[in-house]
N, C-alpha and C positions, 0 to 999 in steps of 0.2 A: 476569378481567383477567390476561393473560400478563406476567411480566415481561422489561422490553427489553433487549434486547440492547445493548452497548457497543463502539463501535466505535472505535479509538484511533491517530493517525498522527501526526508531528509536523507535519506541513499538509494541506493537500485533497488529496491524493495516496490517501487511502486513499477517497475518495469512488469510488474506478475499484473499489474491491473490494466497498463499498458498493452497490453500484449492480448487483453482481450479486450480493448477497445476497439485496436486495431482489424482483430477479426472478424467485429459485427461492421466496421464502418474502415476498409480496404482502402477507400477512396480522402479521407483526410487531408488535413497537414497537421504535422502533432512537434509540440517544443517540449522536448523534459527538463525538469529542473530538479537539483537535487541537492540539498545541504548539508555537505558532508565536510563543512567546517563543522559542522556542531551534533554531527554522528555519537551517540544515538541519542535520539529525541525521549525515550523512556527513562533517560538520567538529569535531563532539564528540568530548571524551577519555571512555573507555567509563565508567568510574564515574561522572561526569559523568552521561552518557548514561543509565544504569542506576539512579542515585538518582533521578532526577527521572521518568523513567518510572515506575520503580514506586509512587512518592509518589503521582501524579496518578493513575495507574488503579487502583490501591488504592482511595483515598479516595473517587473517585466510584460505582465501582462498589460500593461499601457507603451511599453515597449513596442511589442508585437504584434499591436490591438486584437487578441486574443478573441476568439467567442466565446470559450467557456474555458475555465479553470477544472480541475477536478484536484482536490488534495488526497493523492492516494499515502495516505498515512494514516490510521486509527488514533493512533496517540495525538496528532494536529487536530485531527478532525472532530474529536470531542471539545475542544478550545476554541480556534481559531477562526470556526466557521459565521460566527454572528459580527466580529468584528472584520471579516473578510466584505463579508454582504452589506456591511455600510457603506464601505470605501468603493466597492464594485458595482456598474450597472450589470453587469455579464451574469448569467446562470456560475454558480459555485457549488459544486456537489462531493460531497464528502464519503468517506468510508466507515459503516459500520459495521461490525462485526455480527456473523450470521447466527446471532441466535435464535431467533422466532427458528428458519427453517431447518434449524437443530433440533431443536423442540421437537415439531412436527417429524423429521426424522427418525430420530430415536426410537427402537423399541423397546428399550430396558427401562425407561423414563429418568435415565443420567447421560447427562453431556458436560464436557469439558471445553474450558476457554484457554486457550493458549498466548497470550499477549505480553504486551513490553509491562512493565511494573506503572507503567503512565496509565497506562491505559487500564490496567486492572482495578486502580485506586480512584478512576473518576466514576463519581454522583451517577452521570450519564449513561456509562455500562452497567451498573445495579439498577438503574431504572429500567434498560432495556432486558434485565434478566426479570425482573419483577413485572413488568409488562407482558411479556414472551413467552416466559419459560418458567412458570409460575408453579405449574405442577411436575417439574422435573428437579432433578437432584442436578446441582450443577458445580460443579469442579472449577477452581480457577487455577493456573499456574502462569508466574510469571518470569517472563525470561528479555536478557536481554544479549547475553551470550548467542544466543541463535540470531538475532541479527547481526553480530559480528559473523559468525560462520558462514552467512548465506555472504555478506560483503567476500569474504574470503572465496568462496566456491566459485562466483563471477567474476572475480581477479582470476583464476584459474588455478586457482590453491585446491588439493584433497579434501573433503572433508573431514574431520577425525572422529570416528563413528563411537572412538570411545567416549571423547567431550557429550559425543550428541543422546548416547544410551545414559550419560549421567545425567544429562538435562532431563531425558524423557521417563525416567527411572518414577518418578513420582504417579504418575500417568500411566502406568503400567503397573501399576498398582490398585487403580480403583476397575468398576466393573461397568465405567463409560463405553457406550459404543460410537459414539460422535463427538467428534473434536474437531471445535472452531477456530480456524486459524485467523489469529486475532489482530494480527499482524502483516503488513503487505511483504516483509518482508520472508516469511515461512512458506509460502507456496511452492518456493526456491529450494527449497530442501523436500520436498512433498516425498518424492523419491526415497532418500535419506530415511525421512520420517517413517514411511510406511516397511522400508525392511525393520525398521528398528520396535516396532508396537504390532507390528502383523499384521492381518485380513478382519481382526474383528473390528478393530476402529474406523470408520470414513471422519475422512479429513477435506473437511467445507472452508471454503472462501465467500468473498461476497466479492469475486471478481466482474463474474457474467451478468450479477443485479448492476452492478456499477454502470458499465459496457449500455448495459437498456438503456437505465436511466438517463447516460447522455445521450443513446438518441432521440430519446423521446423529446429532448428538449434544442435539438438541433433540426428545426425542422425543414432545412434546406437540404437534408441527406440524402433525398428521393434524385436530386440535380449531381450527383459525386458520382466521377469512374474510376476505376482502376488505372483508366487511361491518363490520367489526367498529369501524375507524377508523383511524389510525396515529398514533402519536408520534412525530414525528420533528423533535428537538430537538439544539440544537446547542453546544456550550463550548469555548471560547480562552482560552489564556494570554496571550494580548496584544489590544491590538487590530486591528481588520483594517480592510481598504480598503471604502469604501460599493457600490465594481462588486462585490466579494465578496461582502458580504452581500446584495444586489441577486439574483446568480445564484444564492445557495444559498436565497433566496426562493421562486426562480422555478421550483427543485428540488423544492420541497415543505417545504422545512425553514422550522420557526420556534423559537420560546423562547430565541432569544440569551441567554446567561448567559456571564458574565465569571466561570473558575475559574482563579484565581492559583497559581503554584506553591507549595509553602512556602517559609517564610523560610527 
C-alpha cells in the first residue's frame, strides 16, 4: 500500500491541479484538503494566512502519514512554503505561476497575469517576472471575484458571463496574447474565459509542470497500477453546499471528513 498523497488549497481550486496529477499518476491514493472556512486566501493578512495553513497541513499530513503534500494555491505557496519544509520530512511542492513559459510563448512580447490580489502584491511574483519575462511587457490583473465564480460553477451554479466580461473587460483592452492563470482556481472557468477574450489570447496554467514535478519526486511510481484501487478522499474546514458535494461525488471522491482549524 503506497502512501497518499496530500493535496491542499483553500477551495476547489486546486482540484484543476488535482486533476492532472491524477492523469500522469492513475495509480495513487490522493486526500484533498481545502480551507474553505477562510475562503479566499487573496483577502488574508499573511500571518493569518501562514498559521492556519501550516496548522492544517501539518497536522493531517502526519495524520495520513502522507508522501508528499503539494500546496496547490499560488497565493499559499508564495508564503507558506519554507515554514511548511521545517516542520515536514515529506517533499512540499508548491504552485507557481507560469511566467518564464509565457515569456517564451508570446509573440507580440506582452503577457498577462491573472491572480488573486495576494498573489499579485508578493516580492516573490515580481521576482519571477523580473527573472522570466524581463524582456516582455507584462500585465497584471487582480481578481478575487473569479474565485468566488469558479466556487459557484462547482456547486453547480451558472456562471454569469456578465460579472465575468466585467472582470475580464481590463484584459481585453491591452494587446496581450498570453495569459497566466495565476490562480488554481481560474482553470475552472478556462471555458468561460475563452468565449469571453476569444482565439487571440492562450490561457496557461502551471498544472502539468506541477503533475511532473511530483513525479519526479515519487520515485516508487514505476511500482502503481490502475489496478490497485484509489483513495480518494476529501476534508473541509467548513461546511459546503449539497451541488458541491454532489459534483465532488460525481468526481470520484468520497470519505467527507469535517477537519476544523485549531482554536
Amino acid at each position: 500500500m503506497f502512501r497518499p498523497i496530500l493535496v491542499f488549497d483553500s477551495g476547489i481550486g486546486g482540484l484543476s491541479v488535482l486533476s492532472e496529477i491524477r492523469s500522469l499518476l492513475p495509480g495513487r491514493d490522493y486526500v484533498y484538503l481545502f480551507d474553505n472556512a477562510r475562503l479566499p486566501y487573496g483577502e488574508l493578512q499573511d500571518e493569518v494566512l501562514i498559521s492556519g495553513c501550516v496548522d492544517l497541513v501539518v497536522r493531517l499530513s502526519r495524520q495520513i502519514d502522507a508522501a508528499l503534500v503539494v500546496i496547490a494555491c499560488n497565493t499559499a505557496s508564495t508564503l507558506v512554503l519554507p515554514a511548511l519544509r521545517a516542520q515536514l520530512s515529506i517533499p512540499v511542492v508548491g504552485v507557481v505561476p507560469a511566467i518564464k513559459p509565457a515569456a517564451q510563448l508570446s509573440r507580440v512580447g506582452e503577457i498577462g497575469l491573472l491572480a488573486t490580489p495576494g498573489t499579485i502584491k508578493r516580492d516573490y511574483t515580481r521576482q519571477l517576472i523580473e527573472d522570466f519575462a524581463g524582456d516582455s511587457q507584462v500585465h497584471l490583473f487582480a481578481s478575487s471575484e473569479l474565485v468566488l465564480l469558479a466556487e459557484r460553477k462547482m456547486a453547480g451554479a451558472p456562471v454569469n458571463y456578465e460579472d465575468l466580461m466585467k472582470i475580464l473587460a481590463p484584459i481585453k483592452e491591452t494587446d496581450l496574447d498570453v495569459l497566466v492563470l495565476g490562480c488554481t482556481h481560474f482553470p475552472m472557468l478556462k471555458q468561460e474565459m475563452r468565449d469571453c477574450l476569444g482565439d487571440k489570447v492562450s490561457l496557461l496554467d502551471s498544472g502539468k509542470a506541477i503533475a511532473r514535478r511530483v513525479d519526479s519526486l515519487l520515485p516508487d511510481n514505476s511500482m502503481v497500477t490502475e489496478k490497485m484501487g484509489l483513495l480518494l478522499g476529501y476534508h473541509t474546514t467548513a461546511n459546503i453546499e449539497p451541488g458541491l458535494c454532489e459534483r465532488l461525488e460525481l468526481l470520484g471522491f468520497s470519505k467527507l471528513s469535517y477537519f476544523p482549524p485549531a482554536e
